[in-house]
Every structure is written in structure tokens, then in C-alpha cells.
C-alpha positions in Angstrom: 34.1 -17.2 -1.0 35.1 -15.4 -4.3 37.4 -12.5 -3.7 37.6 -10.0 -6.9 39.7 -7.4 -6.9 41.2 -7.1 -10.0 39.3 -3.2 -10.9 38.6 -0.6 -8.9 37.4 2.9 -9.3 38.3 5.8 -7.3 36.3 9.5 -7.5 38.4 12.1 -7.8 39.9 13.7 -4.4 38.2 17.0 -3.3 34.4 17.9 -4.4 32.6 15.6 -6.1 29.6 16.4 -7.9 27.7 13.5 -9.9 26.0 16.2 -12.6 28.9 16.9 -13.4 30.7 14.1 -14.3 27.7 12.7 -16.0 26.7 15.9 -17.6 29.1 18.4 -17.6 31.9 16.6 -18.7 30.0 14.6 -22.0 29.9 18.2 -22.9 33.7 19.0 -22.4 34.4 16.6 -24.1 32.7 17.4 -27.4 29.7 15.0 -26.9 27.0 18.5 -26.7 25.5 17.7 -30.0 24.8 14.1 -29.5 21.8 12.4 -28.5 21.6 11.9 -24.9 17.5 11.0 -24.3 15.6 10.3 -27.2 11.7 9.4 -26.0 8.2 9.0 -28.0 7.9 13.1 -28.5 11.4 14.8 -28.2 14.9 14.3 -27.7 17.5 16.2 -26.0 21.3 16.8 -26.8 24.0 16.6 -24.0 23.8 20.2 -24.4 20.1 20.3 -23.7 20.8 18.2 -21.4 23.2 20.3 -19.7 21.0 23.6 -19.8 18.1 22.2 -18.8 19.6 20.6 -16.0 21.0 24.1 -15.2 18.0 25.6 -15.6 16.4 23.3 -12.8 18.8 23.6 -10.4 18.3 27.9 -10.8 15.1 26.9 -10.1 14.8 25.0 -6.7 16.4 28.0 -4.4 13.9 30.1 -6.0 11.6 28.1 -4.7 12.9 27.7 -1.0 14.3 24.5 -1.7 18.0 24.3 -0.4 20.7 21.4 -0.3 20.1 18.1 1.1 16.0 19.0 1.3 14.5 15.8 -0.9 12.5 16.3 -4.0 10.4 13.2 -4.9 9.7 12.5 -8.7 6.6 10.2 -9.5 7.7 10.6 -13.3 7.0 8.4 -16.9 10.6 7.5 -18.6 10.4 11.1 -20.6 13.6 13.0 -20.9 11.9 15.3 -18.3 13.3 12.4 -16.1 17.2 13.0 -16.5 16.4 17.0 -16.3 15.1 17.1 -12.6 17.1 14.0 -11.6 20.9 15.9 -12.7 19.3 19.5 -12.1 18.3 18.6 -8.5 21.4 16.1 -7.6 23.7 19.7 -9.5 22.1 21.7 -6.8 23.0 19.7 -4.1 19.3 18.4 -3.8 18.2 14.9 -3.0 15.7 13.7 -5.8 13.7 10.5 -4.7 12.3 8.8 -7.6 8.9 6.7 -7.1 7.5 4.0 -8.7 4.4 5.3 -11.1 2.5 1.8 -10.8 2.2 2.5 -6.9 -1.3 3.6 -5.3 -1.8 6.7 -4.0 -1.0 5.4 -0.7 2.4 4.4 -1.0 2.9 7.6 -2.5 1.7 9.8 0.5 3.5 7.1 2.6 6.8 7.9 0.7 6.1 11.6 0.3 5.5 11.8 4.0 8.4 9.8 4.9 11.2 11.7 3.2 9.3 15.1 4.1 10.1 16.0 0.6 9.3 19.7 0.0 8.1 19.6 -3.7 6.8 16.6 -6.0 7.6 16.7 -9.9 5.2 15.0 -11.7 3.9 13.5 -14.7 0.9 15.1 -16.2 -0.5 11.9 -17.1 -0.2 10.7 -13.5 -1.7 13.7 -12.1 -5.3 14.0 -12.0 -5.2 10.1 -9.6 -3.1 11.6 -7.3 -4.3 15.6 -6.7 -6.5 14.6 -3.9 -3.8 12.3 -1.9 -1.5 15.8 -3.2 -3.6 18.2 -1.9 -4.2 16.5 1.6 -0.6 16.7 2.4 -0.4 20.2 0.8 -3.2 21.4 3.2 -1.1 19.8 6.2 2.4 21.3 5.2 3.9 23.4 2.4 4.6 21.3 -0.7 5.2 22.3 -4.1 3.4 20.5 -7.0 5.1 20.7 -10.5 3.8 19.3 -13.4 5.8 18.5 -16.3 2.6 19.6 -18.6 0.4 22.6 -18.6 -0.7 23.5 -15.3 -4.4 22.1 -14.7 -5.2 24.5 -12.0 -3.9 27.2 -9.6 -2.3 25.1 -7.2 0.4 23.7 -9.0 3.6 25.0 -11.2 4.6 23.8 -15.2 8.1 22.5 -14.9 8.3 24.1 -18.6 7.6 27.7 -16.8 10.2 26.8 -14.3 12.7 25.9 -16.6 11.8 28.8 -19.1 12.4 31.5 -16.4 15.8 30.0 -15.1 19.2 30.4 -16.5 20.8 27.6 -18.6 24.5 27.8 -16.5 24.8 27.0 -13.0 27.4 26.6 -10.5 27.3 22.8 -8.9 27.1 22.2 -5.5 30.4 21.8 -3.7 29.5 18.3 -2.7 31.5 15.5 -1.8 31.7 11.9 -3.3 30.4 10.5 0.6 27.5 13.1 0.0 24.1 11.6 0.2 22.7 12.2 -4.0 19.2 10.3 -4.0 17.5 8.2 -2.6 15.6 4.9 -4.1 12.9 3.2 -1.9 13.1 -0.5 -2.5 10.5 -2.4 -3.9 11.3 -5.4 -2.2 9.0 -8.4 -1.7 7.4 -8.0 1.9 6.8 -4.9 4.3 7.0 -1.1 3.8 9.3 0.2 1.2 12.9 1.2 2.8 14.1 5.0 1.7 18.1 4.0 0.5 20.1 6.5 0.6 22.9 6.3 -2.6 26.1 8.5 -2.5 27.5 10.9 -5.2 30.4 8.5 -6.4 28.2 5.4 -6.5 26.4 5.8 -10.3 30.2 6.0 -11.6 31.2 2.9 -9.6 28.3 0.9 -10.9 28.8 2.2 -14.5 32.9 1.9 -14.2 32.6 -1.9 -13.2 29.5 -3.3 -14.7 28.4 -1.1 -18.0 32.1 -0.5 -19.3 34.1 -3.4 -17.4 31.3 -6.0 -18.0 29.3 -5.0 -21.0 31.9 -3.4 -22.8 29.5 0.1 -23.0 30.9 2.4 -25.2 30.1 5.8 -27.3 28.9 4.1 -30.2 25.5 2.0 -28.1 22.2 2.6 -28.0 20.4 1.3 -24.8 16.7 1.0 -24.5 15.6 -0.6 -21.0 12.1 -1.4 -20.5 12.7 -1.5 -16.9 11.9 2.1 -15.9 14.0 4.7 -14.5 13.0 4.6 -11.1 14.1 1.7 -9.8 17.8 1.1 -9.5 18.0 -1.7 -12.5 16.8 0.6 -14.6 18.2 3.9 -13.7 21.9 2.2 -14.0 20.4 1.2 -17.9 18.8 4.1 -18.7 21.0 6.9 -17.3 24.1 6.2 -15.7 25.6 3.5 -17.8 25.0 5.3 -20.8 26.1 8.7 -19.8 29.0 7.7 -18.4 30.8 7.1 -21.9 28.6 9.6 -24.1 25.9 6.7 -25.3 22.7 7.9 -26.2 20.0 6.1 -24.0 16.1 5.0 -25.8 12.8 6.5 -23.3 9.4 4.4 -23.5 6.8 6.0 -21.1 4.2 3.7 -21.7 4.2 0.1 -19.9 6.6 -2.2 -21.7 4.6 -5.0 -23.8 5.6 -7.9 -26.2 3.8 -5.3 -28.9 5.2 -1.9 -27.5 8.9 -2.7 -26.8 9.1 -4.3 -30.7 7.9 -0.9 -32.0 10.8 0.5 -30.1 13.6 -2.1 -31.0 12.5 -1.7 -35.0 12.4 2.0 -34.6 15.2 2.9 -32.9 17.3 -0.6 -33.5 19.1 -0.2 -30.0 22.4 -2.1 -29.3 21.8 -3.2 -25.9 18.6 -4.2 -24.6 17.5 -4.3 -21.1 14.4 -6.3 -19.7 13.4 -8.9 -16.7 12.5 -12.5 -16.8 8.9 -11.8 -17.0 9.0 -9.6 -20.2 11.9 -12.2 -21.5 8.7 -14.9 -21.0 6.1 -12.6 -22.5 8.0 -11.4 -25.5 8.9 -15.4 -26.3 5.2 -16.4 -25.8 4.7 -14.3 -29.0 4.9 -15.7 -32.2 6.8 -12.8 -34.1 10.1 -12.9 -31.8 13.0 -12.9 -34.5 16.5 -11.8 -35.0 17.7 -9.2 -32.4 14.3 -9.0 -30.9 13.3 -6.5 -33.9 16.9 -4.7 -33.8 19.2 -5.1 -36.8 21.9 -3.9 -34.3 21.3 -5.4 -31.0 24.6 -7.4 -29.7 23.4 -8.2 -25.9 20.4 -7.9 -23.5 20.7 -7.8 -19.3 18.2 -9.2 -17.2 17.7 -8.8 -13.5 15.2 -8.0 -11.0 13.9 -12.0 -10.7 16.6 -14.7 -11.2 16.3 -15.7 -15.2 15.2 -19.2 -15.5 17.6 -21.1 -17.8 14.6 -22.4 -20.4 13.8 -18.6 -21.0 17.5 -17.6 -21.5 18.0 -20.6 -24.0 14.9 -20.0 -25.9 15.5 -16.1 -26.1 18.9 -16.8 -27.6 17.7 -19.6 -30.1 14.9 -16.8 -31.3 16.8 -14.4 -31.7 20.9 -14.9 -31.9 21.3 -12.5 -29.1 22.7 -13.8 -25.5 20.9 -12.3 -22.3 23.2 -11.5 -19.5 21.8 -12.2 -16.4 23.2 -10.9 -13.1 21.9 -10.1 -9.8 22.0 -6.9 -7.7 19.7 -4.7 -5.2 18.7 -1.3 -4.2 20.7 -1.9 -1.7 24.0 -1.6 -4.1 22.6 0.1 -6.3 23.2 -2.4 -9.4 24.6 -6.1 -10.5 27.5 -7.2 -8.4 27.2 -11.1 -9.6 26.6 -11.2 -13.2 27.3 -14.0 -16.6 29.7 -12.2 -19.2 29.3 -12.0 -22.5 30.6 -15.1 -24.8 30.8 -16.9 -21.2 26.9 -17.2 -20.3 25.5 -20.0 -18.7 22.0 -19.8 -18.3 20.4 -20.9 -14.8 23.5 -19.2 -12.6 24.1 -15.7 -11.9 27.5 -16.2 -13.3 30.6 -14.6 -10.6 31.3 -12.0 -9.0 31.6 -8.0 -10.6 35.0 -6.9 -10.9 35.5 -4.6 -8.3 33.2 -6.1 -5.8 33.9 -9.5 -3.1 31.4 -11.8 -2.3 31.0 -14.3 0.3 28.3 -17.2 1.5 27.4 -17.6 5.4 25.4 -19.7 7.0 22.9 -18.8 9.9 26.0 -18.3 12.2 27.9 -16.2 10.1 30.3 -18.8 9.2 31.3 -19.5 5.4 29.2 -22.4 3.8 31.5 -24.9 1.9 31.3 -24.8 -2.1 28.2 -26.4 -3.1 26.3 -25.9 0.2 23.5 -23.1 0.2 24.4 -19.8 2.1 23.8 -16.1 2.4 25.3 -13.9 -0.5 26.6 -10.7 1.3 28.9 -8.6 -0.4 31.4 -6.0 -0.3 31.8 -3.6 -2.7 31.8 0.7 -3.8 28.4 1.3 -4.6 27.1 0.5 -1.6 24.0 2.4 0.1 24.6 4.8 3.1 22.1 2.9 4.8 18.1 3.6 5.4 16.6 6.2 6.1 14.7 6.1 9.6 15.5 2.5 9.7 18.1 1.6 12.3 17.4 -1.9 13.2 17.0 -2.6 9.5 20.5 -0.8 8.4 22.5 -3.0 11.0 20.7 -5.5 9.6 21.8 -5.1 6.3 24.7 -2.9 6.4 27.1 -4.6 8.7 30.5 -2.9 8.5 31.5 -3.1 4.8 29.4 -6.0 4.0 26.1 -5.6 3.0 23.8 -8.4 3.7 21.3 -9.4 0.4 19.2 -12.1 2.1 19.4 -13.7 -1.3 20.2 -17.7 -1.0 23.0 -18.7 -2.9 25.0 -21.8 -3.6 28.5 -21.9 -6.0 28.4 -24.9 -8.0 31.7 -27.3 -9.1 32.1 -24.8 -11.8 32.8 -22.1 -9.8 29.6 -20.0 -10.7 27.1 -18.7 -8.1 23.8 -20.1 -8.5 20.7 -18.4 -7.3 18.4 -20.5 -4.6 15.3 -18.2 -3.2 15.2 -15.7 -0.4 15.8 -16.1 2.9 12.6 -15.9 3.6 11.3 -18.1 0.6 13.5 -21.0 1.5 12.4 -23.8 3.1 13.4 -28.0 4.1 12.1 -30.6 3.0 13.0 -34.3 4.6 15.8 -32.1 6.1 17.1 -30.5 2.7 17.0 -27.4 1.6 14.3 -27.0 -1.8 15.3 -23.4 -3.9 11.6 -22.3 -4.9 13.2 -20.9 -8.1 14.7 -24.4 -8.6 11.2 -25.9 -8.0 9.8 -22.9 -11.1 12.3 -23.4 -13.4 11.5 -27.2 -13.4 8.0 -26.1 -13.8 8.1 -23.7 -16.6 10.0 -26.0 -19.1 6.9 -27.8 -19.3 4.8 -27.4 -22.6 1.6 -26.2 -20.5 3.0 -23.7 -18.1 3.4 -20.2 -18.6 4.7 -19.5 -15.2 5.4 -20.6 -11.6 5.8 -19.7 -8.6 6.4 -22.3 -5.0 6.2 -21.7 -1.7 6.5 -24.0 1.4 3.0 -25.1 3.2 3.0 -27.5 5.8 0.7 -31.0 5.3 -1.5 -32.7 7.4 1.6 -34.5 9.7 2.9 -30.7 10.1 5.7 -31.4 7.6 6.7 -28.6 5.1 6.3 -29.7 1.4 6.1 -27.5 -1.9 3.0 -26.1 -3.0 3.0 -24.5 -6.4 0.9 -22.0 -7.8 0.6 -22.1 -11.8 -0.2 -19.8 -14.4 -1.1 -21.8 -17.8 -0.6 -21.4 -21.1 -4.0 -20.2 -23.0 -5.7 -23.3 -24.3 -4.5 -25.0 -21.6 -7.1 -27.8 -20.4 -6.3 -28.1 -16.4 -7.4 -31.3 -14.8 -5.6 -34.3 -12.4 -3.8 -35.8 -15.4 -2.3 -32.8 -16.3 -1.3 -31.9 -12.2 0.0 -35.1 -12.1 2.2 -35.2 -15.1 3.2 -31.8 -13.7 4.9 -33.8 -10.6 6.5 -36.6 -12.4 8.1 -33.8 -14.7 9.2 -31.9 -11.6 10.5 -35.4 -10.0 12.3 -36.0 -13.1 14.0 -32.2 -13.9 14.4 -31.0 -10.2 14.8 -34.3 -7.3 12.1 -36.3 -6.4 11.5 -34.7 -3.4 11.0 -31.4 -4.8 8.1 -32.3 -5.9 4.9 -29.7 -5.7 2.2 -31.9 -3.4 -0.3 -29.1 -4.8 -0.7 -27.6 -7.5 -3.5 -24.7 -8.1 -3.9 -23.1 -11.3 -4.0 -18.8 -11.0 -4.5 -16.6 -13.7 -1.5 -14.1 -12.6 1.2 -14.1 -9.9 1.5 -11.4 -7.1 4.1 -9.1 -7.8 5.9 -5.9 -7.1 5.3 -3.5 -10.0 9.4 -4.2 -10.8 8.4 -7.8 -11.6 9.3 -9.4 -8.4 7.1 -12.8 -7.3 5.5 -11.8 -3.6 6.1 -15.1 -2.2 4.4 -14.1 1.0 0.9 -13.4 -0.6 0.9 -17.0 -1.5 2.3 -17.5 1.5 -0.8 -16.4 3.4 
């Protein structure tokens, strides 16, 4: 329904090789001597960067591993991260980045799945997973490279790799259609998907949201606490900065209220990058202040989870900084629908990206007229190459040069898009659609609840109603009064029949380890 096409970014014609323009060229351009990582232990230069990078991509034909042939990292956010991710995309290599909170089971599934011929990982991380390791080693050939000392025979130092190697290289002749990485989506229900991003697509992101949205430039400093290897964050963390030369904060450890204010006064970063549920968690502290500890900090993003519009408002009011929300996907790689600085309005996902087109269908395909809920699918450069061994999913998703969210959306009178649940989250009540979010955002702006979430259940007639499952504040006395007063205040935010008809009281949500709610837990 909203067509944008006012910016657009083009790769150069002939090879295109990602390293390069988001390494090589900082350095051209007289950038080798500042900051690019900076973590908890060391920092490197664009320079270091640069040979290091090198030095990796030396390293993986030595090793047997040739172009296209996938490299999956399960890595902290240490500037060992950037190193293997440039070095292998420079040498033509796919890396796959995993999530570290997963179980050794999702690992060996994604291992197994992209037949990856080496693993990099964290030394911290690898004593839980040397057994799941080894079992595939003793099946196939795999290479195991630590980014610490070596804690046995069967595995290689990444510092020993990168020690022997030389620090210049020649970069792959790829092309800007050329499958880089891959990311395997978190999403809410079923395996993850292996997505498979192109060479051109971090510029594109960085082109039209960090720089034609956020106004990135030389002179920030970005910290995200969302971690490197999932899209949100790699776009924070790596992309968006280097593209113009920034210098980017790394926190391995989990991000906390306590842990990301040690970083924010340390480093005093001027863009700050979180989701809704360490927006909630930092404002349920009682020392939240100016700039969130950062005498410099001019924005923050969120994505992920939609942002409720109590938590934005509140964050703002504590600390004098506005949070731009947005949405985006694995599947696009970053935020294609986002608020814009000086322009937010908390509660919507503000319009579309320049550079990308979005439209809202209904069940048939057809657009949904303004105000009426419908599918967001859009259309735009960054777009995935599809799924890796996924066909029925891809043509689901990837249709032509639409790509198909199955987020719920609605544009309001004031021309912003307005986010309503998942497809698969949605559900009628008396014949009307009811936007779970809606139903937690009503929810949470009451003085007892910490947070929400609401899925459909059918009562005793076989008639779907909202059932709502409710984390507390501490302190918190639950009883019938206090359910009760919870559905009047529901009634009286969100519609009266929006209304949860239960209400059970949890001590945590189910969620992906990126912060998303799993609906269909509750569900079941």
C-alpha cells in the first residue's frame, strides 16, 4: 500500500566482494588506525582488522576449505567475531553464524545441515559442546578451531592459524548475486531455516537504514546488546558501522540491566541498540538516568519483538533519548518499516525504509483497505536468496520479488503501519480480529505487570477468546481482585471484547534466545 522509492543503492558493476568494501576500503580511505572492534579484553584497528581478516582467509585453503564450502561460527561478540566472519566471506567462504544460547542439539542439527567443513569456536563455549563435536567429527571430517588455547589434540587455536598466515590476501572474485552467509532464523515455531544472504545485501541494509535512517556516520559509537549472530544485531554491530568507518562496542557476556550500564558509562556509545525486553528490564531498575549511563548517546533502535508504546514512552522520559523502533527479519536481513528520528510515535512501526515497498494482503492476495489488518510483504534489495533445503518454504516466502513476513499489519489514519501479531498468533473474536500484542500492551501499562503475553483458547461453547499469561512485578500479591481489575483495565485500554477470560500468572515467558515470545508453547 506504501510505495517508497525515493533511495536506492546499486553495487558496483563487475566483482563484488563484501570484505572489501567493508574492510578494505575503511583502510583506503585513511580510517586503518581507528577503532573498528573494541570488546572487554582488546581492540582492533581497521588495519588489524584488515590483516587479520587476511590472515584467515590464507588460512582456510590451507586447510582444504575452498569457496562456497560453509564455515559455521558458534562465537561470543569478541572481535574474533568480525575476523572469521570478513576473513571467510574475503575468501569466497560462506560463514554461518549460530546462536551461543542454543543446545547442543540445535547445533549438531545446524552443523549437519549446512555440512559445514570446520566450526570456529569460542573457548568458553567449548568444553558443552566437544562431545556433540566429536560425534560428528568421528562421522565426517570437520575441523574444530578454538579461538583460545587448544584444550586437546583434536582441535586447532585460531591464534596459531592466524599467526602462521600472511596478513595480505587477494579477495575472491565474487559477485554481488554471490551467496556470502548464511543466518538460520530464530523464528517462533519449527526448525530453524538456513537463509542464505548475498554479497551486496550488508551495504543495502547499511545504505538505507544505518546512514539514510539513523543518520550513521564516522564520528558514532554503537554498542548493541543484541548479539552478532542474528541479523538485528550483525546489521548493529558490524555492517552499519563499518560501512562509514564507525567504531562498533563488543559485550560477550549476556546483556543485563547491570552489565550493559558498565558498558554505556565506559565506553559512553552514541547509538544504542537493544529489544523490548531489555528496554523493560533496564526500566524496572531504579538507576536508569540520562542517556541510559552515556553522556553521548543521541538514539537507541529496537527490534526483534514489536516495542510496546508504555516502554518506549517511559524509556524516553528516563532518559531524554528516543528509541527507534522498526521491524525487519532474517528473511531481509534488517528493518524495512522503521519510526525516524524527531518523528517517533511509539506503538507503530512507523513507514516504510527508503529503498524498500511495502504492501498489506489479505488471505486471497488482494490489498486490505487502510485501516483493515493484512499481510506485510515487501519488496526490497536486501532480500534473502531463499532457504537452504527448503523449497516449499522459499515459495512460500519468497514469491517473485516479494517476500512474504507473515507479520500482521494494519496502517492507521495517520499513515503509519501498526504492528498486529503473527499470522499464526492472530485470532477472531465475535468475528473481529484481536492483535495479541494489542491485548500485552494493554496489559503491561498496568502497575502490577511486568510482562504479557496472549494467545487465543477456545471456551466451553467452542468459541475462541483471549487467554493471557502474566509475568508480575515482585511484590506483586496475585489473587481474583487483582485478575479482575486486570480485565476491566484491558476493557478500558484495548475494546471490551479484547478482554483476557483467563488470566494465569508465570514466572517467565517462553522465548527464542533473540527475545521473541513462543506463542505456540502457550499455545499447547
Amino acid at each position: 500500500m506504501s510505495m517508497n522509492q525515493t533511495r536506492r543503492w546499486t553495487p558496483p558493476s563487475g566483482l563484488y566482494n563484501a570484505a572489501v568494501d567493508m574492510v578494505d576500503r575503511n583502510v583506503a580511505e585513511g580510517s586503518g588506525a581507528k577503532a573498528a572492534f573494541v570488546d572487554g579484553k582488546r581492540q582492533l584497528t581497521y588495519a588489524e582488522l584488515q590483516a587479520a581478516c587476511n590472515r584467515f582467509a590464507n588460512a582456510l585453503p590451507r586447510l582444504g576449505i575452498g569457496r562456497e564450502r560453509r564455515i559455521v561460527q558458534i562465537m561470543l561478540d569478541t572481535v574474533d567475531f568480525p575476523v572469521v566472519f570478513w576473513g571467510a566471506i574475503k575468501a569466497g567462504v560462506v560463514p554461518v553464524p549460530l546462536n551461543t544460547l542454543l543446545p547442543n542439539e540445535a547445533w549438531a542439527y545446524m552443523i549437519e545441515d549446512s555440512r559445514a567443513d570446520a566450526v570456529v569456536i569460542s573457548s568458553e563455549l567449548y568444553e558443552r559442546a566437544a562431545s556433540m563435536l566429536d560425534a560428528i567429527a568421528a562421522k565426517r571430517h570437520l575441523h574444530v578451531i578454538v579461538t583460545g588455547a587448544a584444550p586437546n589434540a583434536r582441535v586447532l587455536e585460531l591464534g596459531s592459524l592466524l599467526a602462521s598466515s600472511e596478513p595480505t590476501a587477494q579477495a575472491a572474485d565474487t559477485d554481488a548475486d554471490e551467496v556470502a552467509f548464511w543466518l538460520y532464523s530464530s523464528g517462533s515455531t519449527g526448525m530453524p531455516k538456513g537463509t542464505r544472504h548475498l554479497h551486496a545485501s550488508p551495504m543495502a541494509t547499511a545504505k538505507l537504514f544505518a546512514q539514510g535512517v539513523l543518520g550513521m556516520n564516522t564520528d558514532d559509537v554503537v554498542f548493541s546488546a543484541a548479539k552478532l549472530f542474528f541479523a538485528y544485531g550483525l546489521g548493529n554491530g558490524m555492517s552499519f558501522p563499518m560501512s562509514v568507518g564507525a567504531t562498533t562496542i563488543l559485550m560477550a557476556d549476556r546483556p543485563t540491566p547491570e552489565s550493559v550500564g558498565v558498558v554505556m558509562a565506559r565506553h559512553n556509545p552514541t547509538i544504542f541498540c537493544g529489544v523490548p525486553t531489555l528496554f523493560a528490564a533496564m526500566l524496572a531498575t531504579s538507576s536508569l538516568g540520562k542517556g541510559a549511563g552515556s553522556n553521548r548517546l543521541r538514539l537507541s533502535t529496537s527490534a526483534g519483538e514489536a516495542l510496546p508504546e508504555d516502554i518506549g514512552v517511559r524509556f524516553e522520559k528516563a532518559t531524554g533519548v528516543e528509541i527507534i523502533d522498526g521491524i525487519g527479519s532474517t528473511e531481509m536481513l534488517h528493518i524495512y518499516c522503521s519510526n525516524r528520528p524527531g518523528r517517533v510515535r511509539y506503538g507503530s512501526s512507523g513507514t516504510p525504509v527508503p529503498g524498500y515497498d511495502a504492501r498489506l494482503l489479505d488471505d486471497d492476495g488482494a490489498p486490505v483497505a487502510q485501516g483493515e489488518i493484512g499481510e506485510l510483504v515487501i519488496r526490497g534489495p536486501s532480500a534473502a536468496d531463499g532457504y537452504w533445503l527448503q523449497r516449499e518454504r522459499s515459495q512460500k516466502t519468497f514469491r517473485g520479488a516479494w517476500t512474504h513476513t507473515g507479520d500482521k499489519y494494519r496502517i492507521g489514519e495517520d499513515g503509519l503501519y501498526y504492528y498486529c501479531g503473527r499470522t499464526d498468533d492472530m485470532f477472531k473474536v465475535s468475528g473481529i480480529w484481536v492483535s495479541p500484542f494489542e491485548v500485552e500492551s494493554a496489559l503491561i501499562t498496568h502497575k502490577a505487570v511486568f510482562e504479557a503475553a496472549v494467545v487465543g483458547k477456545e471456551d466451553s461453547d467452542g468459541l475462541m477468546k483471549p487467554r493471557a499469561f502474566v509475568v508480575f512485578k515482585p511484590g506483586v500479591t496475585v489473587d481474583d481482585a487483582l485478575c479482575e481489575d486486570l480485565k476491566a483495565h484491558v476493557k478500558a485500554t484495548a475494546g471490551t471484547w479484547k478482554y483476557p477470560r483467563w488470566i494465569e500468572a508465570r514466572s517467565d515467558l517462553p522465548k527464542t534466545a533473540t527475545g521473541k515470545i513462543q506463542r505456540f508453547k502457550l499455545r499447547d
